[in-house]
C-alpha positions as CSV (number, residue, x, y, z in Angstrom):
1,X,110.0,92.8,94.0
2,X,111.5,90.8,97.2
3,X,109.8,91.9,100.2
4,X,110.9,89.0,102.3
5,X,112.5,88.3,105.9
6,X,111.6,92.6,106.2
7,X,109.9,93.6,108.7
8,X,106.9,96.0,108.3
9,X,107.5,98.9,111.4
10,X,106.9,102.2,109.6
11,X,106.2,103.7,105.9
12,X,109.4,105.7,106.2
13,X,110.9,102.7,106.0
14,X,109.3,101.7,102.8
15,X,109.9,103.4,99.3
16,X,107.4,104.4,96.9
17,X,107.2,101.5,94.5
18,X,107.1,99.0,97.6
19,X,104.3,100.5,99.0
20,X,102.2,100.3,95.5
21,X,103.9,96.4,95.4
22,X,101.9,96.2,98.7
23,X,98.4,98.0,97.2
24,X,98.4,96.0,94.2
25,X,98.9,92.3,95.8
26,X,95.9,93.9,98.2
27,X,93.6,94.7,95.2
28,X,94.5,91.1,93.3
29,X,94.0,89.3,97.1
30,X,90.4,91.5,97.5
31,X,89.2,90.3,93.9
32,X,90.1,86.6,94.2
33,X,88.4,86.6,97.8
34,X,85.2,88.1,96.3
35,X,85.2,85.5,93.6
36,X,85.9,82.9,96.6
37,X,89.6,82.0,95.5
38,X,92.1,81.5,98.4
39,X,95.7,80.8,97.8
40,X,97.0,79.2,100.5
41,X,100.2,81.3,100.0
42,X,101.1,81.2,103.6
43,X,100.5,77.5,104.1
44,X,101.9,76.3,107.2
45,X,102.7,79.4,109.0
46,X,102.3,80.7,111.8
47,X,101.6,84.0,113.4
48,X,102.5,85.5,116.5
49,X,100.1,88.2,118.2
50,X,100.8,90.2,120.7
51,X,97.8,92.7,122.3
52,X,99.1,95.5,125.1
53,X,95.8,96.9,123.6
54,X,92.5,95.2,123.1
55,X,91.3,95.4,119.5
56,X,88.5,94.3,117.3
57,X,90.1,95.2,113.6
58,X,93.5,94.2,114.3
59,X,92.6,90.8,116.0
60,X,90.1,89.7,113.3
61,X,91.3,91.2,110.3
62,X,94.6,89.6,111.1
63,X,93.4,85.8,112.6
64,X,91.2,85.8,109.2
65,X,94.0,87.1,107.0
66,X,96.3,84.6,108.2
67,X,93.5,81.5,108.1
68,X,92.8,82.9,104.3
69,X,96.3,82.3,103.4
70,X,96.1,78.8,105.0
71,X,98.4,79.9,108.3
72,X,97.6,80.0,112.0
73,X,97.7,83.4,113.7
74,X,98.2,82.8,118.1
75,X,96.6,85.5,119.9
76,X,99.0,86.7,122.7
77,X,97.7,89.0,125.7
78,X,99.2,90.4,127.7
79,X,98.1,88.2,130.1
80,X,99.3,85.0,128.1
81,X,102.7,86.6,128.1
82,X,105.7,87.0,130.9
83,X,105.9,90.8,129.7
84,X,104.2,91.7,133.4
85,X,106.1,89.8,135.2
86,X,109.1,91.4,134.2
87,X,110.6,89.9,131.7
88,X,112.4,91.8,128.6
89,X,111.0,92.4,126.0
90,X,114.3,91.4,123.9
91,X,113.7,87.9,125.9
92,X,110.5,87.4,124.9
93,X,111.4,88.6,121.6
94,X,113.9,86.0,121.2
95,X,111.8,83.3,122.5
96,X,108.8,83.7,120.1
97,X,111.5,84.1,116.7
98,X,112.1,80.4,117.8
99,X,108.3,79.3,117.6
100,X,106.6,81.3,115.1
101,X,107.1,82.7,111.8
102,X,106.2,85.9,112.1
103,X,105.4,88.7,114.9
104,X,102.5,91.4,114.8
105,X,102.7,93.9,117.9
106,X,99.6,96.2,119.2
107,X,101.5,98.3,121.7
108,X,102.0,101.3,123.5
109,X,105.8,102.0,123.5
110,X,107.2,102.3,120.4
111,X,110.1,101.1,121.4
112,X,108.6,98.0,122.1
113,X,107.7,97.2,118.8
114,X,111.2,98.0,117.3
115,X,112.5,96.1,119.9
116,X,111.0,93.1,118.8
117,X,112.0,93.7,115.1
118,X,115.8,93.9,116.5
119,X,115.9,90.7,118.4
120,X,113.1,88.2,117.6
121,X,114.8,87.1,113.9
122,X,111.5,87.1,112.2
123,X,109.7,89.5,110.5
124,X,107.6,92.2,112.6
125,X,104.6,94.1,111.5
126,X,103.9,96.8,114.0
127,X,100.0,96.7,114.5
128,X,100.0,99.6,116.2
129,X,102.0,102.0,118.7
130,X,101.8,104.9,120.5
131,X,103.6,106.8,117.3
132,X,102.8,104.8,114.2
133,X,99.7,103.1,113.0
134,X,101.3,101.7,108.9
135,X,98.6,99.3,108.3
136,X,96.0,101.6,109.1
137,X,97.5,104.2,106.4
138,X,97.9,101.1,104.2
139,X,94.1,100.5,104.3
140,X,93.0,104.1,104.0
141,X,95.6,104.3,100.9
142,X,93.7,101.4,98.8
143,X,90.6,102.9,100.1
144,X,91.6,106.1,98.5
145,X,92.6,104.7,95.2
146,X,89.4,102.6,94.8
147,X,87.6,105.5,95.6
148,X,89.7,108.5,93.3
149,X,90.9,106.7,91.0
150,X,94.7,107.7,92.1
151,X,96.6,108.8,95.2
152,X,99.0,111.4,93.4
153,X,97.9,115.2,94.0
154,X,94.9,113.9,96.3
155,X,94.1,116.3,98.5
156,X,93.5,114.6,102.6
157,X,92.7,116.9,105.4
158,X,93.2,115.3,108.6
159,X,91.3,117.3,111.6
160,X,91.5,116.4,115.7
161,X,93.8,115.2,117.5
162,X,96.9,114.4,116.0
163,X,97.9,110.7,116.9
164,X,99.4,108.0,115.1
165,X,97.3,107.9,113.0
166,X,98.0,111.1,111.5
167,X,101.6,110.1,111.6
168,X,101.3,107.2,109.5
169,X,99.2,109.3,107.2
170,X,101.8,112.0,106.9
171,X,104.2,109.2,105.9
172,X,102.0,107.7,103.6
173,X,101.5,110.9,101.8
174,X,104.4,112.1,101.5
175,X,105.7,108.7,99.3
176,X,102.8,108.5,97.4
177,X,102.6,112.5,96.2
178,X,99.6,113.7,98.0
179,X,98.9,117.1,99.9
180,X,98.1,116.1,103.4
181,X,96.9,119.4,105.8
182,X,96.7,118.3,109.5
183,X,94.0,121.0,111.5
184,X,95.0,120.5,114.8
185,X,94.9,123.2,117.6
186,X,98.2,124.0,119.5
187,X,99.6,121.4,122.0
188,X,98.1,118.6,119.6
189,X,99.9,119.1,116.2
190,X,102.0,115.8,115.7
191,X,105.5,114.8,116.7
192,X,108.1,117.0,115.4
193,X,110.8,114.7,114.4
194,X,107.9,112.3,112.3
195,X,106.8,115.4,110.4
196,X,110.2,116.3,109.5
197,X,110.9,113.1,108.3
198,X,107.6,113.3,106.6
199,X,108.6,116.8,105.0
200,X,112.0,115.6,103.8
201,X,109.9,112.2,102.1
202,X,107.4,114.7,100.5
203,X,110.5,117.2,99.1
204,X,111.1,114.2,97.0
205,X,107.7,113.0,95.6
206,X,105.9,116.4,95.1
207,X,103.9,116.1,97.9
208,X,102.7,118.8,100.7
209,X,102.6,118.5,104.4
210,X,100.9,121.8,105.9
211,X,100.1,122.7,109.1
212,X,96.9,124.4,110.4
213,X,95.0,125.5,113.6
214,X,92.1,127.1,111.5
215,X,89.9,123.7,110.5
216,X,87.9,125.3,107.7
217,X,91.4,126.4,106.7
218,X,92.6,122.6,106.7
219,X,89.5,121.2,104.5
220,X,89.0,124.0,102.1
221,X,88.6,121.6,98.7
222,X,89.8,118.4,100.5
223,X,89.6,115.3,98.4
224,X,89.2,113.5,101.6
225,X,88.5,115.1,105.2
226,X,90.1,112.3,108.2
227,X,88.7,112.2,112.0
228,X,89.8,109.7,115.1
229,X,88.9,109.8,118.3
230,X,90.0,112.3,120.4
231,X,91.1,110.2,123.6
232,X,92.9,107.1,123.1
233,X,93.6,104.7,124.7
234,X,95.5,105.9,128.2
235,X,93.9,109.1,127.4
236,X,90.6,108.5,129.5
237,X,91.8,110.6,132.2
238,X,92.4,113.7,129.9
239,X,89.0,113.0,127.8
240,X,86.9,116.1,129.4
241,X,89.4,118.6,128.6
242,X,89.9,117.1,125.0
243,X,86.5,117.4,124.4
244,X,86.5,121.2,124.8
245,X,89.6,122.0,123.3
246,X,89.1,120.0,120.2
247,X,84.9,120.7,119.7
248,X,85.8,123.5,117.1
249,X,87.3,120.3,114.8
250,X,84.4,118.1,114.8
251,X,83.7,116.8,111.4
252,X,80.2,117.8,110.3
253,X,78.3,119.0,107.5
254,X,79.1,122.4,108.3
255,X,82.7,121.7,108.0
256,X,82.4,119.0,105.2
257,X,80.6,122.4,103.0
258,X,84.2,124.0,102.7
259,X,85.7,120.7,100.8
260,X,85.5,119.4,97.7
261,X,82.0,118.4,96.4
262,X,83.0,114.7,96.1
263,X,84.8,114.7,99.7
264,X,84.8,111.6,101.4
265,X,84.8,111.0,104.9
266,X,87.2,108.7,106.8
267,X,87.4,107.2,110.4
268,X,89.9,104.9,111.6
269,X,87.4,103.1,114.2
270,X,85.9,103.2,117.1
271,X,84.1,106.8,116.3
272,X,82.5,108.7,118.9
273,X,79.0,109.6,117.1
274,X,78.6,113.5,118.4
275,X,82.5,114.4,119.3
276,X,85.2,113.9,116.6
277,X,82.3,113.1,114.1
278,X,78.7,113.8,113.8
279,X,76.4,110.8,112.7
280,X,75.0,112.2,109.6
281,X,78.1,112.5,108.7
282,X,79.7,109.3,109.4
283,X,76.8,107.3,108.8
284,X,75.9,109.3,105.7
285,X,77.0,108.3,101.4
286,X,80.1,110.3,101.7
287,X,81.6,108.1,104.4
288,X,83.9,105.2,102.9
289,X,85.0,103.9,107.0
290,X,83.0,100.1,106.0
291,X,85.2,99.7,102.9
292,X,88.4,101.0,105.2
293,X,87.8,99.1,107.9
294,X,87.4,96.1,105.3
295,X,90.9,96.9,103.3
296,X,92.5,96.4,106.4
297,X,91.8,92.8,106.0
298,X,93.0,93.1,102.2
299,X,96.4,95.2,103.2
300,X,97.8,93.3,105.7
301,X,97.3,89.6,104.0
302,X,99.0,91.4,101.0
303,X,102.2,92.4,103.6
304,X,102.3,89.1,105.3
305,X,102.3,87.4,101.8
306,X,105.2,89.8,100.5
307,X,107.2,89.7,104.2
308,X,106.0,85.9,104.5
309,X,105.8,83.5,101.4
310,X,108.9,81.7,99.9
């Protein structure tokens, strides 16, 4: 299957089969790394990397991804870039289709990252925005199936704050036939037009998107109980008041009691030891966040190989 020239903005964008293209490329590239085999399937390419928001998983697991496949990954901040001096987006866009071979954007807007896909002429993989976070739910996906088994009928509760992350997730889901509860109190349940969306994918694939204030409610025999942070970035300012209204959906072993009894426990990273999650619970055998944050890695050299190689 022909991934290439697409560019790689949002799961609802993506059909079922693609996205299972993508996990099993992932899975081949993981095994041959572990046996020390690199195909330089992206020889002579390069790149493009633009940060409105610092990072450590994006930056590394990207620079290493793209070195592994024999290409050359440019970190752009935005310091390195005329973005805050005014110029367009569709400008810079346009300028960088011209130098490199590909684009990955870690942004705020949305808008910005689509805006890039429209004009640059090269593929772009959205690293993360304000809405959508697709290689995130990529990672947690192969992370799932290594540790079920499957992703059909899976059962993933995600509790807190809904962000992009639980966007992506919702998407994700629904294409792949999993029941995904989001426990979120009111005023931070997720974007109404991406769970519709989500809701119409899942009609189709025999999955479930539920809503839930009550968080035992939203765990009760999870496969897989989901935390992030509960102030994001540009959230600092709200953080106090976050903190009191979402307390009741901290992840811990009181909570973790109502899943399944082989639940495990996933964190997008950075965690917050004592507020979204407790420590014995994160650091703990039920958590898989190493092996998630690592299938990032695995994941997005398996989409830049598909949007990518000749």
């Amino acid at each position: 299957m022909s991934l290439r020239g697409r560019s790689f903005i949002s799961l609802h964008e993506y059909d079922t089969e693609e996205l299972h293209t993508i996990l099993r490329l992932a899975s081949r590239l993981k095994d041959d790394l572990r046996m020390g085999k690199r195909e330089p399937l992206l020889n002579g390419r390069t790149l493009g990397m633009i940060f409105q928001k610092s990072s450590t998983r994006t930056r590394v697991s990207f620079e290493a991804g793209m070195t592994q496949l024999g290409g050359h990954a440019l970190f752009l901040s935005s310091q390195d870039l005329q973005l805050n001096r005014g110029e367009t987006v569709a400008d810079t866009a346009r300028v960088l289709g011209r130098y490199v071979d590909a684009i990955m954007a870690r942004t705020y807007a949305h808008a910005d990252v689509e805006q890039l896909a429209q004009h640059s002429g090269v593929p772009v993989i959205n690293g993360l925005s304000d809405l959508l976070h697709p290689c995130q739910a990529m990672a947690d996906l192969l992370t799932i199936q290594e540790k079920k088994g499957r992703l059909a009928g899976i059962q993933l509760a995600y509790v807190g704050d809904s962000n992009n992350v639980t966007h992506s997730l919702m998407q994700a889901g629904a294409r792949m036939g999993m029941h995904v509860r989001v426990g979120s109190p009111a005023g931070f349940g997720p974007d109404a037009e991406v769970l519709s969306r989500a809701r119409r994918m899942a009609a189709r694939s025999g999955a479930t998107i539920e809503l839930d204030e009550d968080p035992v409610a939203a765990v009760r025999d999870a496969d897989v109980v989901y935390a992030d942070t509960w102030a994001s970035m540009g959230q600092e300012a709200e953080r106090e008041a976050r903190i009191e209204a979402l307390s009741p959906y901290q992840v811990n072993e009181a909570l973790l009691r109502h899943a399944s009894d082989d639940v495990i426990f996933m964190h997008c990273l950075p965690a917050h030891r004592g507020e979204e999650v407790t420590a014995d619970v994160i650091d703990g055998p039920r958590s898989a966040v190493i092996d998630e944050a690592e299938n990032r890695l695995h994941v997005q050299k398996a989409i830049l190989a598909l949007l990518l190689a000749a």
